[in-house]
VMD Tcl script that draws the C-alpha trace (Angstrom):
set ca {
  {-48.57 -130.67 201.70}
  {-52.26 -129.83 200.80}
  {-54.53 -130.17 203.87}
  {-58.61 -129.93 203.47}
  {-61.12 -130.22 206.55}
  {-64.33 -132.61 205.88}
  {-67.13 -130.87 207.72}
  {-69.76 -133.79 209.08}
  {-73.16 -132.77 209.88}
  {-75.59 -135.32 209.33}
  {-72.92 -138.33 207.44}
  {-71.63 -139.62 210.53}
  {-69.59 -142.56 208.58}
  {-66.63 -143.14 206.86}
  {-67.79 -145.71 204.09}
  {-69.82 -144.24 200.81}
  {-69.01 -140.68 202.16}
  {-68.19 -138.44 199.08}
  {-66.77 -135.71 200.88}
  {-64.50 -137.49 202.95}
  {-63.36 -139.78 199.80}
  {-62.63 -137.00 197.97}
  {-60.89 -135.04 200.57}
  {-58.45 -137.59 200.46}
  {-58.47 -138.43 196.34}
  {-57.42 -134.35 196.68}
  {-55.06 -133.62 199.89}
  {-52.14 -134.68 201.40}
  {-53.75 -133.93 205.04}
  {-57.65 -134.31 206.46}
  {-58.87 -132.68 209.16}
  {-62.33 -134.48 210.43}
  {-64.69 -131.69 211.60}
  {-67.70 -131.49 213.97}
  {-69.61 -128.11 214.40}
  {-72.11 -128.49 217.23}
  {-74.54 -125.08 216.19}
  {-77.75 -126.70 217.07}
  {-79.02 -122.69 217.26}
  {-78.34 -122.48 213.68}
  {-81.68 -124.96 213.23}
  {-84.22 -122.65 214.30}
  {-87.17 -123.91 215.24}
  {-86.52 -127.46 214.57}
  {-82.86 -127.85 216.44}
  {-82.19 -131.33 217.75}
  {-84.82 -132.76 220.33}
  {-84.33 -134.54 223.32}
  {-83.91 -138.09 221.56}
  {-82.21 -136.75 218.98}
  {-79.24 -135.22 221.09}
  {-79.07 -139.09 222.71}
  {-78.86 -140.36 219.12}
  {-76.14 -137.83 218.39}
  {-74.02 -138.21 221.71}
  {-73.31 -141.45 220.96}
  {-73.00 -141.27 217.24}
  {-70.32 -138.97 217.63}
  {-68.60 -141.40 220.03}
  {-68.76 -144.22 217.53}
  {-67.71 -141.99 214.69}
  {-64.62 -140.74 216.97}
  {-63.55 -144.29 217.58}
  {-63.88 -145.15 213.98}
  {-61.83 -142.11 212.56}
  {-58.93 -143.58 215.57}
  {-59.56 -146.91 214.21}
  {-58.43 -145.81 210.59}
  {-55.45 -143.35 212.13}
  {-57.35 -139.78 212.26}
  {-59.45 -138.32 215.16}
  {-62.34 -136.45 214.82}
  {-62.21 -132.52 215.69}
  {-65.10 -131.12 217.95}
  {-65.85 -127.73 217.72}
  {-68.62 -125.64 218.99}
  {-70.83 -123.05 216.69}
  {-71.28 -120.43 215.37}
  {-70.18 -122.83 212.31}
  {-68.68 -119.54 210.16}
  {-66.18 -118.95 213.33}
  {-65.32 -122.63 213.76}
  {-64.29 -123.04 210.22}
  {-62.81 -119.59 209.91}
  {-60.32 -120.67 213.04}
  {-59.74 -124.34 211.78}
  {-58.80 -123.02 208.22}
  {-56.46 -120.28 209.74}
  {-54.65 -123.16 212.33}
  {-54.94 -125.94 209.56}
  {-53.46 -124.04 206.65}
  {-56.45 -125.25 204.91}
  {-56.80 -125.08 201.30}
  {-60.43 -126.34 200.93}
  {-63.84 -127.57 202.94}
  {-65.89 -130.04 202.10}
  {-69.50 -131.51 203.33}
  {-72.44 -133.09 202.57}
  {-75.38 -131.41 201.62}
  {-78.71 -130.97 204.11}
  {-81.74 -129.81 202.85}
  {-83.80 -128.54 205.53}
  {-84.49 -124.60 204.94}
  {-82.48 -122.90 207.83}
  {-79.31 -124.92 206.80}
  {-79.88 -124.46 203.47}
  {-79.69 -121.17 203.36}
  {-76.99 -121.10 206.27}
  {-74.61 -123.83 203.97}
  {-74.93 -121.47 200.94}
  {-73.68 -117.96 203.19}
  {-71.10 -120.09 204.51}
  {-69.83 -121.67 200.91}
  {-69.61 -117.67 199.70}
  {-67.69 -116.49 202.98}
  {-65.08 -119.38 202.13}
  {-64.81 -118.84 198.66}
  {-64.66 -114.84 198.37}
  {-63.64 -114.22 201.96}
  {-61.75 -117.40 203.15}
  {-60.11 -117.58 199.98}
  {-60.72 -121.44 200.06}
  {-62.30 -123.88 197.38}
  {-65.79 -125.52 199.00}
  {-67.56 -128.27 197.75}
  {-70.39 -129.93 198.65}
  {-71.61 -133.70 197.54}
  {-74.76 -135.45 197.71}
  {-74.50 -138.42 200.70}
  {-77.86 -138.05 201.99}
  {-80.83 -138.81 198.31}
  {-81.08 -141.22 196.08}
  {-82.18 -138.19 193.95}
  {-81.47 -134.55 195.29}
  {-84.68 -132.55 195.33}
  {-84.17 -130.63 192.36}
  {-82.98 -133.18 189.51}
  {-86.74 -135.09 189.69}
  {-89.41 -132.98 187.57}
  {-92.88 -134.05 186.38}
  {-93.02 -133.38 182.50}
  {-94.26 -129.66 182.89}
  {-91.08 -129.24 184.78}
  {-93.03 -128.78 188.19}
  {-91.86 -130.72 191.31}
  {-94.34 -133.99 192.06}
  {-97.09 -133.73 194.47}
  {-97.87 -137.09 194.46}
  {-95.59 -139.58 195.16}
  {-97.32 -142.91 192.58}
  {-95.62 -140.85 189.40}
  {-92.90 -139.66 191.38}
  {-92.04 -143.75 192.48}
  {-92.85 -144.51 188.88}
  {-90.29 -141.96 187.55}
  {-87.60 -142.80 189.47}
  {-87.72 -146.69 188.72}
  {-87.53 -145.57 184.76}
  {-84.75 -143.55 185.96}
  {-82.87 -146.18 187.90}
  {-82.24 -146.44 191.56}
  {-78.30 -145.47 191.86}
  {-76.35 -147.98 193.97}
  {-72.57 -146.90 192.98}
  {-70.76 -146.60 196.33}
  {-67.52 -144.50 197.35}
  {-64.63 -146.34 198.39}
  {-63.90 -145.96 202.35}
  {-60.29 -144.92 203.01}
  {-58.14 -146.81 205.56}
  {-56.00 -145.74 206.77}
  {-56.57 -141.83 206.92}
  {-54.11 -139.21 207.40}
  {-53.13 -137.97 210.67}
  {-55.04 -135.00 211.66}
  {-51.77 -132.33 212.01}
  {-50.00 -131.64 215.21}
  {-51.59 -129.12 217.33}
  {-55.08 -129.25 216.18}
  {-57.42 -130.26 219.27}
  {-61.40 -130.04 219.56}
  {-64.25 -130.44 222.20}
  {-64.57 -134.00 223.83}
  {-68.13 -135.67 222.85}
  {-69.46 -135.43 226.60}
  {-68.53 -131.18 226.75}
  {-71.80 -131.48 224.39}
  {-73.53 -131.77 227.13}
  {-76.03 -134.20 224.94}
  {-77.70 -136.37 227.09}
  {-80.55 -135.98 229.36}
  {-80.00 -134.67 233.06}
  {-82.66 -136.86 234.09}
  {-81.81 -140.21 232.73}
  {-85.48 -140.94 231.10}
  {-83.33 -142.54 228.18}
  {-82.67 -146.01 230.28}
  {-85.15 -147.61 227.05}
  {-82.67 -145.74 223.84}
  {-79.86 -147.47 225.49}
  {-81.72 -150.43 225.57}
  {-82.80 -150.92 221.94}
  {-80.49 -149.11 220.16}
  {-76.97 -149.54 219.02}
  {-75.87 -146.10 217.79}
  {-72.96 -145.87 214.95}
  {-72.34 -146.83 211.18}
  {-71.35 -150.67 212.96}
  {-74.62 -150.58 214.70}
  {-76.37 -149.47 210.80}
  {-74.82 -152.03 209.21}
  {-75.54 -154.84 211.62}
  {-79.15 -153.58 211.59}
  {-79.09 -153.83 207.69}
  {-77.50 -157.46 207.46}
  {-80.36 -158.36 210.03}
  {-82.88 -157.18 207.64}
  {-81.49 -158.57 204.85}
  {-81.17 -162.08 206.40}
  {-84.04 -162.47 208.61}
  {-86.71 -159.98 207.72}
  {-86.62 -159.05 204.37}
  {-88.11 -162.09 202.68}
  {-91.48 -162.19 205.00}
  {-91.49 -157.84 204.69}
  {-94.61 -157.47 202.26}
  {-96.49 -159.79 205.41}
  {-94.70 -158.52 208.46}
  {-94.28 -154.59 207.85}
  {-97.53 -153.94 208.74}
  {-97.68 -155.54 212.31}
  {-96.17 -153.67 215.29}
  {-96.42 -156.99 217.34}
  {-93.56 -158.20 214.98}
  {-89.79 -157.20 214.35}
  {-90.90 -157.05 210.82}
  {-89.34 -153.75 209.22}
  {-85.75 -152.70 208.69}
  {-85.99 -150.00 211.61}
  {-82.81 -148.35 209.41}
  {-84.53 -144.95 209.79}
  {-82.31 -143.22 212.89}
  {-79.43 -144.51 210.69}
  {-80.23 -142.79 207.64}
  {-81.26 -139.91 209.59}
  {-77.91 -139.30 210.93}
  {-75.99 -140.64 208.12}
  {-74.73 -143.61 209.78}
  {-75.68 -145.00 206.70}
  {-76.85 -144.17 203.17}
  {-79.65 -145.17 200.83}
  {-77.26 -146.07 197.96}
  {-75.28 -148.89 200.42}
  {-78.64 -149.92 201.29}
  {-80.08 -149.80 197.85}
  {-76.65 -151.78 197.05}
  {-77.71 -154.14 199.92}
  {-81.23 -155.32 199.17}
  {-79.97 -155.90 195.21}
  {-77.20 -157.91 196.12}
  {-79.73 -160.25 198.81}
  {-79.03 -164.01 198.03}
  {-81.73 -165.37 197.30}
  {-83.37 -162.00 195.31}
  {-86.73 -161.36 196.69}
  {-88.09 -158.49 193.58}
  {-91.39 -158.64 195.27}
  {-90.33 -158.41 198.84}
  {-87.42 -155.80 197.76}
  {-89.43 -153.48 195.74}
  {-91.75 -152.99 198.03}
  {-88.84 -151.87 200.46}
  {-87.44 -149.81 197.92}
  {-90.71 -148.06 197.50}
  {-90.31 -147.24 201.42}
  {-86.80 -145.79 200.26}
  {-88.51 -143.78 197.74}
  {-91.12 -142.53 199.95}
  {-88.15 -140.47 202.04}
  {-86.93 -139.62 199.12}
  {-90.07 -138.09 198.42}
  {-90.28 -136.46 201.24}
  {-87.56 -134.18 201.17}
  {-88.42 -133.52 197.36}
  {-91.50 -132.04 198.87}
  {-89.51 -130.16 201.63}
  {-86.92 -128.32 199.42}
  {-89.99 -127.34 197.03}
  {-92.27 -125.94 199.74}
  {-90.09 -125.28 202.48}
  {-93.03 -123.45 204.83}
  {-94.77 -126.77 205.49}
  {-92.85 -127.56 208.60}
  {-94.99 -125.21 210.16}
  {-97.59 -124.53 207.70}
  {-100.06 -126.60 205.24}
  {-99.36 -127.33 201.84}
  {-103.09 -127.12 200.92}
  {-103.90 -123.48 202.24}
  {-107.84 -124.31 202.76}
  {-106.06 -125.56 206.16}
  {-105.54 -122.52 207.72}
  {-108.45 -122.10 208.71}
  {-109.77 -125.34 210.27}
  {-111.29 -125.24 213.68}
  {-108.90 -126.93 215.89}
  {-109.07 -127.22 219.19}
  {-106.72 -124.77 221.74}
  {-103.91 -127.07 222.98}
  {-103.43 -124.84 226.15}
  {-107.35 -124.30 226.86}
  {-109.58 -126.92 227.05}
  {-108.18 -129.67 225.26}
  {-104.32 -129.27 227.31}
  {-105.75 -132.51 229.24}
  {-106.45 -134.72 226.09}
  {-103.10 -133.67 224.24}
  {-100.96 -134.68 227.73}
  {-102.84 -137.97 227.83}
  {-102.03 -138.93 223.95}
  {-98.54 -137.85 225.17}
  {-98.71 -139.72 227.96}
  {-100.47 -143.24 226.14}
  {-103.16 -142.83 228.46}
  {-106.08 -142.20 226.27}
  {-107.93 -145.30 226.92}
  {-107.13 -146.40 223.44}
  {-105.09 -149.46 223.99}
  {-103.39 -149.14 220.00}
  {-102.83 -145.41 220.39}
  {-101.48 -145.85 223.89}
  {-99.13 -149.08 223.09}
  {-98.28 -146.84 220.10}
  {-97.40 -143.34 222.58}
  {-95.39 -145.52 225.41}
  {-93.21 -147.48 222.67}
  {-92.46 -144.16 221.84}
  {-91.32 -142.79 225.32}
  {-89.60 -146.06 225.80}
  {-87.20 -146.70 222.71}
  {-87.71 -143.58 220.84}
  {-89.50 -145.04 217.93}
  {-92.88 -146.49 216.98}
  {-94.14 -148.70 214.12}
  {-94.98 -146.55 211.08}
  {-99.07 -148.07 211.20}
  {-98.76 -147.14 214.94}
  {-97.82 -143.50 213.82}
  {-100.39 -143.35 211.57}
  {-102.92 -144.65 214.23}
  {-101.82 -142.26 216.48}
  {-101.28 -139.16 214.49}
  {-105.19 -139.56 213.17}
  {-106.20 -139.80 216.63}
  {-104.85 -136.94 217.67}
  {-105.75 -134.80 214.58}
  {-109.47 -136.50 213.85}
  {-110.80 -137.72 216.62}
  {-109.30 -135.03 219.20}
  {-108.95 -131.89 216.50}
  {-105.82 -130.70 217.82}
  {-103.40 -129.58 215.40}
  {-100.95 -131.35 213.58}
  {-98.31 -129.24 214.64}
  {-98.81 -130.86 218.40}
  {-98.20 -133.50 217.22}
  {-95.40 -133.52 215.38}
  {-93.52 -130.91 217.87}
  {-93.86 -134.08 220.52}
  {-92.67 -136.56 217.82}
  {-89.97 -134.27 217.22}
  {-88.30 -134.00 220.82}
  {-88.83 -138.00 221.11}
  {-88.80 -139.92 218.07}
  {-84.96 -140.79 217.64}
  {-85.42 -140.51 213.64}
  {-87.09 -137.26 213.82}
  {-86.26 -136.44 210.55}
  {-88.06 -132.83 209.19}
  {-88.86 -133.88 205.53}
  {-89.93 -137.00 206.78}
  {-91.74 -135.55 209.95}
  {-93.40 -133.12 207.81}
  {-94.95 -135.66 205.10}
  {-96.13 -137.89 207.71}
  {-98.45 -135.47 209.94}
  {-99.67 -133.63 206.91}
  {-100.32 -136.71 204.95}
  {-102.48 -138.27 207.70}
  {-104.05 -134.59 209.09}
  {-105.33 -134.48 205.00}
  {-103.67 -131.16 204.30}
  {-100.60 -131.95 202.81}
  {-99.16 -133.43 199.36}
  {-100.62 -136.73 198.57}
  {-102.72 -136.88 201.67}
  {-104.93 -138.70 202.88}
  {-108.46 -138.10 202.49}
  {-109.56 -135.93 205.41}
  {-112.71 -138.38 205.79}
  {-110.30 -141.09 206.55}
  {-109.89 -141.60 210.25}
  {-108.12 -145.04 211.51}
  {-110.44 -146.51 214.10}
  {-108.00 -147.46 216.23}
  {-109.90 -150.65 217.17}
  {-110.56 -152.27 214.02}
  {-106.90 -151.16 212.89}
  {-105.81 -153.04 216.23}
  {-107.71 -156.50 215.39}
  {-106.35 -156.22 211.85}
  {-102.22 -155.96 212.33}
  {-102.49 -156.93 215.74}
  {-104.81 -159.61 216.10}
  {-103.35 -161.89 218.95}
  {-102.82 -158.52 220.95}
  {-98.86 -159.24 221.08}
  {-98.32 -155.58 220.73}
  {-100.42 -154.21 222.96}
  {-100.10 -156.36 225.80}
  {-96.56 -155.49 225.51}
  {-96.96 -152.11 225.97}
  {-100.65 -151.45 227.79}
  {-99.75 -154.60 230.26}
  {-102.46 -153.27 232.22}
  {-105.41 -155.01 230.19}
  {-102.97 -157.54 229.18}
  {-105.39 -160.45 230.86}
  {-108.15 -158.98 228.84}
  {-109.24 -161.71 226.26}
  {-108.72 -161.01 222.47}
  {-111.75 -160.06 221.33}
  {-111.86 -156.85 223.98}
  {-108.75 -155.81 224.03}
  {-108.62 -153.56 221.63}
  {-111.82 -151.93 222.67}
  {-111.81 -152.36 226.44}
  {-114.90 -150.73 226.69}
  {-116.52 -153.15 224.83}
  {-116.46 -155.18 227.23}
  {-119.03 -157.20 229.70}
  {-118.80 -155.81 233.03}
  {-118.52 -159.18 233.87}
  {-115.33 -159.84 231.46}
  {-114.20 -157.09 233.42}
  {-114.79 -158.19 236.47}
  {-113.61 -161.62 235.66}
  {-109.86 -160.51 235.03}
  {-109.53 -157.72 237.99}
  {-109.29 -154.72 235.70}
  {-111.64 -151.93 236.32}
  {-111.81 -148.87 233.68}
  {-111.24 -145.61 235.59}
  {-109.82 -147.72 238.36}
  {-106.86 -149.70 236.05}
  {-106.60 -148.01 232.66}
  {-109.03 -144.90 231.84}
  {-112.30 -144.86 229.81}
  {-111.62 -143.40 226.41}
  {-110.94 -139.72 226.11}
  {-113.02 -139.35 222.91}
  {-115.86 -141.50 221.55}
  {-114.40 -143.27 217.87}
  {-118.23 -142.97 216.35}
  {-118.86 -139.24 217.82}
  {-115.60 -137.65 216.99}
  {-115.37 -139.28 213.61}
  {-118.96 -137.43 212.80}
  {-117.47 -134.11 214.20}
  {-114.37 -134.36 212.33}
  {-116.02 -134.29 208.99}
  {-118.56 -131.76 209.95}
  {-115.64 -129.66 210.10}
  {-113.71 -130.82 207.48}
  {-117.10 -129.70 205.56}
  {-116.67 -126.12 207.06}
  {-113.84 -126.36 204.75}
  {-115.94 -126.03 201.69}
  {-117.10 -128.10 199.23}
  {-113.75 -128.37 197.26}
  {-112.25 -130.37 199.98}
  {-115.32 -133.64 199.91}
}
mol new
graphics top color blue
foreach p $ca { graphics top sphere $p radius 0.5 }
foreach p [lrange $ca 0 end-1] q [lrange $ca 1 end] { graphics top cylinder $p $q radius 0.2 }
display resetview
């Protein structure tokens, strides 16, 4: 009897899983296999909502590999020993996975795929669970990789979304006699200090919890998307992306999904898709420059004149953190965050320009902070999003845009529903102040008992002021960059 171990990193599912379907096309025997090497990462291991996310993840996937007859083995790093000591007490014959593309484990799958083949003396395959498109198979004409993601949309379209799904097996083999892991709470995953009372609250973790997320899109949001997705005050998006993240579920079941939505919606699901395509995007851009985690792709960047996160600006980076920079959006925005582990993709944007315009602090401070809490920290997509909106990465956004968090607030939240959710402080505030307290009448102020500096704070930085100082240093850049 042929036995192969399926090694699951970020596929935590069972249906349209290549590796584990063809583990069992191939073998007799599967053996279900969880490394936990978060060292392995570098820089950009797990974060704090993250390792919630995962805790619980692996709990559903345990109970779903049960379900179907298997279990799910548990082992902890350094990955090369784990397999090397499964293989020996499995009698293994081959590993299989599913590919990641961030750098470190990039580089760490390929050493590992040698050792097994020309050490191991195993066959190792990997499949693609994770793109649409794997970062190397979408070229512009000149054979370059895309910088901008309008012809990159447009050439996938002519290319065809892919939507062919891989069978689930049921029931699995029985993992053999003997083998025995790590239990999920040895992990030692969640928090010591139970801040994550909010996760628990809005999340359901686990391919079941994907897919009931999805058929709520489908059924109740998707229709009204191209109105809805742009206000934070509504459940108007598909909120799929901790589940694609940790491969709860894939972009071909979803792509699968939104074509097979009765009645079809091409308006409303293209410009989902397009969302879809923008991930994709991003980790096109990540295996192709694969410094911009921590550096910029345009180099002019390098030398901007931020501000010193631990000198003089350490108390306006802890009170974005915090969502107490007297900018209701930005703070609604910064306390969803703490709260659920997530924030509405115009918040993020809000937010992230704030912090990189109108404060000058460095991108990087940003998306360090987004990394430990966001609960879809995901690096390609991480990556795109801070550099797009700081201006100095691919595609980005004009440095001399800065979202004024006020007018951006009356726009896509106009009856304040967001923002008296989350800033209940000013929530008595009337409409047309309370998205620039400060604009206020003392006597509005007065009127509803809410004192700036007293009840919420005056506003760390002046919109008008530090937009003007933002793109006098943006012009320090040099004239390429207007």
């Amino acid at each position: 009897m042929s036995t192969a171990i399926v090694w699951f990193r970020r596929d935590l599912r069972l249906a349209d899983n290549p590796a584990l379907a063809t583990a069992c096309a191939r073998h007799d025997r599967i053996v279900p296999l969880f490394v936990h090497a978060p060292d392995e990462e570098g820089e950009w291991a797990p974060g704090g909502a993250q390792r919630w996310w995962l805790h619980h993840s692996l709990d559903a996937l345990a109970e779903a590999f049960g379900s179907a007859g298997s279990s799910l083995v548990i082992r902890r790093g350094p990955t090369q020993a784990a397999l090397e000591a499964l293989v020996h007490e499995s009698g293994a014959t081959a590993v299989y996975w599913n590919r990641l593309y961030d750098p470190a484990l990039t580089d760490r799958d390929a050493g590992i795929k040698q050792w097994l083949q020309a050490e191991a003396g195993v066959e190792a395959e990997s499949f693609n669970a994770a793109l649409l498109f794997e970062p190397w198979t979408v070229r512009t004409g000149q054979g370059q990789p895309y910088r901008v993601f309008t012809p990159f949309w447009r050439q996938i379209q002519k290319v065809g979304l892919p939507a062919n799904l891989h069978a689930t097996p049921d029931p699995l083999p029985r993992v053999p006699r003997g083998i025995t892991g790590d239990s999920v709470a040895s992990l030692e995953l969640l928090p010591q200090v139970r801040w994550d009372v909010g996760l628990g609250e809005t999340w359901t973790p686990g391919e079941v919890g994907a897919h009931e997320r999805l058929a709520f899109f489908r059924n109740g949001i998707l229709a009204d998307y191209g109105s809805r997705r742009d206000e934070p005050g509504r459940d108007g998006t598909s909120a799929l992306s901790p589940y694609l993240h940790f491969g709860e579920i894939g972009p071909r079941q979803i792509v699968h999904a939104i074509r097979a939505t009765e009645p079809p919606d091409a308006s409303a699901a293209k410009k989902y898709l397009r969302q879809i395509a923008w991930r994709e995007f991003a980790h096109h851009l990540l295996f192709h420059f694969p410094r911009t985690p921590t550096e910029p792709l345009d180099p002019k960047f390098e030398t901007f004149p931020w501000r010193d996160p631990r000198g003089e600006a350490a108390p306006d980076l802890a009170a974005w953190q915090a969502g107490r920079t007297g900018v209701p959006l930005v703070d609604a925005g910064m306390r969803q965050l703490w709260h659920s582990g997530w924030v509405h993709n115009r918040v993020r944007m809000v937010a992230a320009s704030f912090l990189t315009k109108n404060l000058q602090l460095h991108w990087l401070e940003g998306a360090r902070w987004f990394w430990d809490t966001l609960v879809d920290a995901d690096l390609a997509s991480n990556t795109l999003g801070w550099q797009w909106t700081a201006g100095c990465g691919a595609d980005a956004a004009p440095y001399f845009r800065v979202f004024n968090p006020a007018r951006q607030g009356e726009r896509f939240d106009p009856n304040a529903r967001y923002v008296r959710r989350w800033v209940p402080e000013i929530a008595a505030l009337p409409d047309r102040y309370i998205h620039a307290p400060w604009q206020a009448p003392q006597k509005v102020l007065d009127g509803v008992g809410i004192g700036l500096g007293r009840d919420y704070p005056h506003p760390i930085a002046d919109l008008a002021a530090s937009r003007r100082a933002a793109l006098d240093a943006f012009q320090s850049l040099g004239p390429d960059n207007a």
